[in-house]
N, C-alpha and C positions, 0 to 999 in steps of 0.2 A: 345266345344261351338262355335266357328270360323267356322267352318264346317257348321253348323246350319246356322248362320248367312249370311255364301257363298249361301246355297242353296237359304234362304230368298232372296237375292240382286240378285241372277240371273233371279232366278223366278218374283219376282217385274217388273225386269226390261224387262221380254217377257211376261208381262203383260201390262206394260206402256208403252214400245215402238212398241208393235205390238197390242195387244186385243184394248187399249182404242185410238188407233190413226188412226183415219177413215181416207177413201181415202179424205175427203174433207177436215181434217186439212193436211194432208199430203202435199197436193194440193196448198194449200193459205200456206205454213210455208215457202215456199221457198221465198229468198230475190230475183232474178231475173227472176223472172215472167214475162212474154212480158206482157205489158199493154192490149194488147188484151183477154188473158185469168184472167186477176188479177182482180177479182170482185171488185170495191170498198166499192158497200154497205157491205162486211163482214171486212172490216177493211184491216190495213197493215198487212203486212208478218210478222211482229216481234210480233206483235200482236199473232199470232198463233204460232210462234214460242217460245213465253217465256212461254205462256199455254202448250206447250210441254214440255217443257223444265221443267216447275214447275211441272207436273204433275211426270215425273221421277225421280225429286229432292224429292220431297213427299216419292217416295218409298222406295228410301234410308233414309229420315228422321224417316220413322215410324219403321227402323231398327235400324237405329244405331247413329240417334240424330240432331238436329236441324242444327246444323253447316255442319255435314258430308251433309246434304241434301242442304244446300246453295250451297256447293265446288262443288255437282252433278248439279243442275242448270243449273250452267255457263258454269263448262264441257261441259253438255252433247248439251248446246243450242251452244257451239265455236262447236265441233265436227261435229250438225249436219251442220250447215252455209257452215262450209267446207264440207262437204260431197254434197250438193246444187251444191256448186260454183264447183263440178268439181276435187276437190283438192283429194279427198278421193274416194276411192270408196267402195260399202257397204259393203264388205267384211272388211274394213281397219275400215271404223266406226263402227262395231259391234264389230271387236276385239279390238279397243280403247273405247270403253263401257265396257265389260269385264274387261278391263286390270284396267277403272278406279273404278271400284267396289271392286276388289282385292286390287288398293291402299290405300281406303280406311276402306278396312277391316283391314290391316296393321296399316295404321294409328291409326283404334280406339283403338288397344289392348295394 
């Protein structure tokens, strides 16, 4: 069963973090955006950041339950912020994505 549910959360999650996240949420989710390119009429950066952010939480929720998809959320919206700011690099937040899909497949059993 666990297995199952791996393949689910991984596959969700190169569904949500790459198929439904266009280069224009991409674009606006970052929090230091020069003021020269940061649109204002589409909103703040956190703005498209929690819409990411929720949208990943989702994939985990509709696996493995409402809670495990709140704990993804946050994860996954602290992760990408740092990964923006420099701190991370993509390599390091996709295997911290991974790593947090496994914690919480741990977690539910």
């Amino acid at each position: 069963m666990w297995q199952e549910q791996l393949f689910y959360l991984v596959a969700a999650h190169a569904l949500t973090d790459y198929a439904l996240q266009s280069d224009f949420m991409s674009n606006r989710k970052r929090p230091f955006m020069s003021r020269h390119t940061q649109h204002d009429e589409y909103g703040p950066w956190w703005w498209w950041m929690g819409a990411h952010s929720l949208i990943n939480g989702l994939g985990v929720a509709l696996i493995l339950g409402w809670t495990f998809g709140v704990a993804e959320t946050f994860v996954h919206g602290m992760l990408d912020v740092s990964k923006c700011q420099g701190k991370l690099t993509t390599k390091q937040d996709q295997a911290l994505h991974l790593l947090s899909k496994g914690l919480w497949l741990l977690l539910a059993q």
